[in-house]
N, C-alpha and C positions, 0 to 999 in steps of 0.2 A: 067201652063206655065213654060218653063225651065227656069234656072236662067241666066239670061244675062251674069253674071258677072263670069261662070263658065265656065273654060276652052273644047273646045269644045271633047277634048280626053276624060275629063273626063266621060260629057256625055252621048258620045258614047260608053265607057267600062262600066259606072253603067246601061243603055238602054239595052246593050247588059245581062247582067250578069241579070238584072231583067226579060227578057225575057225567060232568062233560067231556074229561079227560076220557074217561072210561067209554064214552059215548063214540070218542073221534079216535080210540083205539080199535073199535071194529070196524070204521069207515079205514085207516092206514092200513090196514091187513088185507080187508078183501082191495087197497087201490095196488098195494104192491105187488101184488099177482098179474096184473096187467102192464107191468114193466117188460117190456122185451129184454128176456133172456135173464128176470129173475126165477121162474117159474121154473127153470133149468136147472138151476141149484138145487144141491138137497136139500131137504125138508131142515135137515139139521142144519145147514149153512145160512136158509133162508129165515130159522127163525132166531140163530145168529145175529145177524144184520138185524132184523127188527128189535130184539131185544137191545142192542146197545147203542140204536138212532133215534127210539122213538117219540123221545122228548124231542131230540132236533127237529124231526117231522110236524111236529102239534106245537110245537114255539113258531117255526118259521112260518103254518097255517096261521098263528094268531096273528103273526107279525102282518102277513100280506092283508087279513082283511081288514088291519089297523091302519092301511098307509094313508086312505083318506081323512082320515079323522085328526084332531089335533091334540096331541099329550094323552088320548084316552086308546085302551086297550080292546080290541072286539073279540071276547072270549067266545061270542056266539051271535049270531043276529040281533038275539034278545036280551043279550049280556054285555052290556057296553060299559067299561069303568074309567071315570076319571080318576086323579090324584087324591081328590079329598074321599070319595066312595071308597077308592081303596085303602084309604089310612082307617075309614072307620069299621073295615070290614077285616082285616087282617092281613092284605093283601099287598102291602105296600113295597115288601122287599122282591114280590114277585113283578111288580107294576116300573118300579126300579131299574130290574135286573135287564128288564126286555124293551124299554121304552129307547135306550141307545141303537138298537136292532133295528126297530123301526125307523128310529131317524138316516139310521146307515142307507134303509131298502129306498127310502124316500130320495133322498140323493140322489141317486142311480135312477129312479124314477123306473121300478123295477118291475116288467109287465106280467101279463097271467102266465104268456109260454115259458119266460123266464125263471119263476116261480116254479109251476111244476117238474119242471129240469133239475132245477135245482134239488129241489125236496129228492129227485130218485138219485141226485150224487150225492146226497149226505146221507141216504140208505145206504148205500153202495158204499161208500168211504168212513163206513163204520171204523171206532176203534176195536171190537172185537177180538179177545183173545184168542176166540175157538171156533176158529174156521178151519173145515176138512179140506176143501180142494182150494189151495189159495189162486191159481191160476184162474180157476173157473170165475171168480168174484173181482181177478187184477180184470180179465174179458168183457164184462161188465161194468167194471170200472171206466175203462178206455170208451165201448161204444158211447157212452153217457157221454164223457167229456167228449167228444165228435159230435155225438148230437147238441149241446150247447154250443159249441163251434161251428157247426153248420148251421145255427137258428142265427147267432147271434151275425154270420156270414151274411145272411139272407135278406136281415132287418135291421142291422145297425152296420151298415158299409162304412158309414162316418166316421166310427171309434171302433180302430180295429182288434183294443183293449180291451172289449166292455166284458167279455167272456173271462179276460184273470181277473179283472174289478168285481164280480160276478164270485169266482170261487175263493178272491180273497176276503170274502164274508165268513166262508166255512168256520174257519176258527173262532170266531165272536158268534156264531151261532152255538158253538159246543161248547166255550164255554157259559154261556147264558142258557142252554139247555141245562148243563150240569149245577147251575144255579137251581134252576127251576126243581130238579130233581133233590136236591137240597133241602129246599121249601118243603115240598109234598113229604119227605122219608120222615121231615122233624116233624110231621102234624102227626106220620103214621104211629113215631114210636112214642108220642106223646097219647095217641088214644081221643082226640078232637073230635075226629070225624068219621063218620063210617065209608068203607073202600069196597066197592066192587071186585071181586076174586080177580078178571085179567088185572084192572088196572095194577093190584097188590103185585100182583107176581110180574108185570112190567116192570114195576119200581124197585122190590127185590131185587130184579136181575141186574138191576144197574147198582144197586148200594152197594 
């Protein structure tokens, strides 16, 4: 049941934003399959890795299509929030937590190839307790960082750094996912809003 005492904007912006979560979790599932040489994993190793990255994956999408924009977050095309939208909607520790993220990618001036590279190393570089074949996931590990290394070889001859400035994101992407995931578990155990079954058992997997 929703919370009575919960303003009813708020509601409807975490209803909506959790539908979207939910939404852009079966867009990461069927994209991770077309990773070379995730698909190789087993089932049990590949949903592994998706259970303990998938906030990283769906922060770092909000981040990218937020770089144009200025202090506002683009949850979706049609979901755009600024500072004040999100204080009056419930949203502000999540608008907060992710808005340093953005200014980092902005920086870096961080392009699409880049971007999708990235999302399949923070799949892969799950923290993950319960991985079967660890070899098979360090193998995957490695081509990914070669493919960032050969893109960024290819396209940024200039800064022969830009690929560690690149993965030294990773850790302020995990821990502002692991914010995120904070955010979403407190609305679940508070009973706010209603959750879609994957998104739930996403969020589970991580609490």
């Amino acid at each position: 049941m929703p919370d009575p005492t919960m303003p009813d904007g708020d509601i409807k912006a975490l209803t909506t934003l959790c539908d979207l979560a939910d939404r852009e979790l079966v867009v990461i599932i069927g994209w991770a399959k077309h990773i070379p040489g995730f698909s190789s994993l087993s089932l049990a190793d590949q949903m592994s890795l998706l259970q303990s990255a998938w906030m990283e994956i769906l922060v770092l999408s909000i981040v990218f299509r937020s770089l144009a924009c200025e202090e506002e977050l683009v949850y979706a095309e049609d979901y755009v929030v600024d500072e004040e939208h999100a204080r009056l909607s419930g949203l502000l520790d999540l608008h907060v937590a992710i808005l340093p993220l953005v200014r980092r990618y902005k920086k870096l001036s961080m392009e699409r190839e880049e971007f999708v590279t990235l999302k399949a190393i923070a799949l892969a570089n799950s923290d993950s307790m319960h991985i079967e074949d660890v070899e098979a996931v360090q193998r995957l590990q490695d081509s990914l960082h070669e493919a960032l290394q050969d893109l960024e070889g290819a396209h940024n001859t200039e800064d022969p750094r830009r690929a560690g400035k690149l993965l030294m994101t990773l850790p302020l992407l995990r821990q502002t996912a692991a914010k995120a995931v904070q955010h979403f578990y407190s609305i679940k155990v508070q009973g706010k809003v209603p959750m879609h079954k994957l998104f739930l058992e996403m969020l589970e997997a991580k609490a």
